[in-house]
N, C-alpha and C positions, 0 to 999 in steps of 0.2 A: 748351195751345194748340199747334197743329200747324202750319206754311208749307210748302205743296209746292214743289216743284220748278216746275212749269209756270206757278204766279202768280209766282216771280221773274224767268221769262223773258218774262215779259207785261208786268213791269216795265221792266227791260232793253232792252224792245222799243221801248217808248212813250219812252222815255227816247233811246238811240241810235236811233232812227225821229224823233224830234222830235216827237213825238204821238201821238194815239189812233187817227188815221184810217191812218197811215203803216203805224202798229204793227199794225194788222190786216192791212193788206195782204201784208204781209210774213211775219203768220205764220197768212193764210189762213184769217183767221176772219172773224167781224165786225161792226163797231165798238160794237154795244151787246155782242157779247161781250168783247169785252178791256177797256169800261168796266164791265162787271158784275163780271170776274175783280178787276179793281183794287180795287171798292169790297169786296168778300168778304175781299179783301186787307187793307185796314183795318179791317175789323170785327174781324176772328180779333186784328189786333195792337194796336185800340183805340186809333188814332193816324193821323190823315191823313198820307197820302203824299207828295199833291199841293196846294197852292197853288190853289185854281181861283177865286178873287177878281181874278186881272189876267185878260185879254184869252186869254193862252196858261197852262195849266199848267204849275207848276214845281215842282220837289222842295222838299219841307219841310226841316228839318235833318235831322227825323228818317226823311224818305225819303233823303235823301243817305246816312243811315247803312248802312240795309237796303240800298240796292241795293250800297253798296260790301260787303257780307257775303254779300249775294245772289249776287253775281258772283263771288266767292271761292267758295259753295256749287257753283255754275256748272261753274265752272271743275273744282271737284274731282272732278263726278259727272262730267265729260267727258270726266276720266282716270281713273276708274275705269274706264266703258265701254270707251274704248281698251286697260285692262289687259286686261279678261276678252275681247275680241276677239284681245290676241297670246297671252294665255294658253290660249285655245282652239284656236292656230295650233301650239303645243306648245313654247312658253317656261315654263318653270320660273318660279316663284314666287322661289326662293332660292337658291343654288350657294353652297357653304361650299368653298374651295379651302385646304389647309395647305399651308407649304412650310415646307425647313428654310435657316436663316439664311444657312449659307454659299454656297447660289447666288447668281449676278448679280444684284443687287436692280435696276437699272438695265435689263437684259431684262425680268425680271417685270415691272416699272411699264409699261415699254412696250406687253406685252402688254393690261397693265388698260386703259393709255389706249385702246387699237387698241378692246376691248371698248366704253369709252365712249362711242366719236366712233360706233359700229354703233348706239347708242340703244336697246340691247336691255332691255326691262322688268324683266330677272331681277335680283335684289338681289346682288349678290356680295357676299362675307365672306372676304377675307383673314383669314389667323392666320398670323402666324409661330414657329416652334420651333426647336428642338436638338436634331440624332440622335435619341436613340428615342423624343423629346419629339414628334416629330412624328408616328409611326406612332400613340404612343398617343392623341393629340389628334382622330385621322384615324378612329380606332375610337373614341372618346368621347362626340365630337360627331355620329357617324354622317355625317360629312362626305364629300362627292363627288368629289373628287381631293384627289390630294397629292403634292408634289415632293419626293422622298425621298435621302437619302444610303445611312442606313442602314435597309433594307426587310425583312422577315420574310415570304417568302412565304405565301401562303394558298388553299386553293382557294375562296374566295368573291371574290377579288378576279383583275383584271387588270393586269398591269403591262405597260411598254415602257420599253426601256430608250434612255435620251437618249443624248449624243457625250458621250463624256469629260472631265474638267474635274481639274485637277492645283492640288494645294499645292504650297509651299515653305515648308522650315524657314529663321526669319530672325531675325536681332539686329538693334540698332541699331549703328552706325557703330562708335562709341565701346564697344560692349560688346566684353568681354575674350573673348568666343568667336569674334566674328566676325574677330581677327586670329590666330585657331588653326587649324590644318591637321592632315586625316586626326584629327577629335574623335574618340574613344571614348565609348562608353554611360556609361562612371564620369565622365567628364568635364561631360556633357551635365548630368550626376544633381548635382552640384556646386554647381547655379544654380537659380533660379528659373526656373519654368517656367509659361508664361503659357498658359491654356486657355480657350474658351466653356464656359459649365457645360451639361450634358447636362440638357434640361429635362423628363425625363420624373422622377416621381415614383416610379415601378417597374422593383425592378431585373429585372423580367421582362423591362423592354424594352434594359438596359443600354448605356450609353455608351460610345463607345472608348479605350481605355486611355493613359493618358501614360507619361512615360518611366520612371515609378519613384523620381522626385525626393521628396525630405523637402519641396521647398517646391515650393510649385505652386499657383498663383493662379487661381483662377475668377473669368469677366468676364461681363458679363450679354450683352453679344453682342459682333459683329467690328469693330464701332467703336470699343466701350472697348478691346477687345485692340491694334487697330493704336494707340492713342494710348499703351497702355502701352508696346508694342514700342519707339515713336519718343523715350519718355522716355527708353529702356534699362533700365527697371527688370527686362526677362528675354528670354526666346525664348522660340519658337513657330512655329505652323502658321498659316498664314495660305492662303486664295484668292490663287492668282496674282494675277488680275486689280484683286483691289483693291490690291497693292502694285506694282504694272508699274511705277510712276510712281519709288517709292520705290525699286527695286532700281537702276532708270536711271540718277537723280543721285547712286545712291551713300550716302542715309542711313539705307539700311537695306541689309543685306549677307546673300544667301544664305549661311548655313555648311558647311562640310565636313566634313559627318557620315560617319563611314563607313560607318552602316547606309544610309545615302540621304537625301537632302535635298528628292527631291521625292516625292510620292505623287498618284498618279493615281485617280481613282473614279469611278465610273458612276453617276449620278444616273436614280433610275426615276420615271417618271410613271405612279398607279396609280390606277385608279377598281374602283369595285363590278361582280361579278355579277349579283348581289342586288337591285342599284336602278340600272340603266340609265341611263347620262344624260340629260337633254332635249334641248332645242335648242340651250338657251345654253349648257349644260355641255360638246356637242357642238365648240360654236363653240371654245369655252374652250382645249377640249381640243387641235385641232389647229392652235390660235396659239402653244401652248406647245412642241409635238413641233415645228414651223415655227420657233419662236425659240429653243428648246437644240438641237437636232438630232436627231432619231430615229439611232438605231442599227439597232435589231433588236427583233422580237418575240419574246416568250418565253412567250404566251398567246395 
């Protein structure tokens, strides 16, 4: 048993029409055709629609059922149609964007939201990673951008490099380093040292190296690490920005490393050669260079 598409709108018609004569009018046929579509209608589903014993016809239970599944059928083929009309306008079907943990998460959202409130059809897929976790995620998934820390040039790929974005090495308050001055590497190596684990699986894509300590703690990302920092259980590298707060009132204390305390890096935004972006990826792309900063091209 098969219900097309056009006996539910015949349905839906007579129903929000208030009748058979309305419902023709409205959809330009008629009236022995849209009571001939109804009756076809219940033959295919072996069950009356309509009530037609009182004065006006009225929905059975089991037409109340179908037209509420009707209209949900309705509804869906009307956004189909709409997809393949933006998708024909050159919106992408899907955009898989990777970024790595330690940017702004608070920027990105933003970005996403800004995408949403545009109502663009393309399905976006965040992933988030870890240094080389991200390039390789970026090549796995064959994915169409990626906000990068640590990048591996390629000629099949395009980069642009963002504005700058700085760490600081930091303890908590009460930890025995943050009341030491002019720290040495032997000193640093003495303590626990608190790290995000580099989430790539190969050491082709390899991680950036910590200080050399015997102990040295992997966190699954920069939340558990800042919660470890603030126990004092060790130091580390954190994003300025997500301790701005913490360095101001004091319970968390830049160190005085003497190799440097802060580190500064270039975050690149890179898409394919290979596979051009769309529309959305387009869109995507320059909310992102708009909300980290362009620098400079380098392709």
């Amino acid at each position: 048993m098969s219900v097309d598409l056009e006996s539910l709108r015949v349905l839906a018609a007579v129903v929000s029409e208030g009748g058979f004569a309305k419902a023709a009018e409205k959809l330009n046929k008629t009236q022995s055709a849209v009571s001939y579509q109804i009756q076809k209608l219940e033959q295919r589903l072996g069950t009356a629609l309509f009530d037609r014993s009182a004065y006006r016809a009225e929905l059975t239970p089991v037409g109340e059922r179908i037209l509420a599944e009707g209209q949900r059928l309705l509804n869906q083929a009307q956004y189909v149609s709409s997809l393949v009309d933006q998708f024909s306008e050159g919106w992408e079907p899907r955009l898989e964007l990777v970024v790595d943990g330690m940017l702004p998460s608070a920027e990105l959202l933003a970005v996403l939201k800004e995408m949403v409130e545009l109502k663009i059809p393309t399905h976006i897929q965040l992933r988030v990673e870890y240094l080389g976790g991200v390039q390789q995620r970026f090549e796995q998934d064959r994915a169409d951008l990626m906000l990068a820390l640590e990048y591996r040039p390629d000629t099949r790929l395009s980069s642009q490099a963002l504005a700058p974005a700085e760490t600081v090495l930091v303890a908590q308050a009460g930890h025995p380093l943050a009341r030491a001055q002019g720290i040495e590497l032997a000193t640093l190596q003495q303590h626990v040292e608190l790290t995000v684990h580099d989430s790539s699986y190969s050491k082709a894509y390899g991680g950036r190296q910590t200080f050399g300590g015997e102990r040295v703690f992997y966190l699954s990302d920069f939340r558990a690490k800042k919660e470890a920092l603030e126990m004092g259980l060790g130091y580390g590298w954190m994003p300025i920005e997500q301790v701005a707060r913490e360095l101001a009132d004091g319970s968390l204390v830049e160190l005085d490393y003497q190799g440097g305390s802060r580190h500064r890096y270039t975050p690149v935004l890179v898409s394919r050669l290979d596979l051009p972006l769309g529309r959305a990826g387009q869109v995507l792309s320059d909310k992102l260079l708009a909300r980290f900063g362009e620098q400079s091209a380098d392709s």
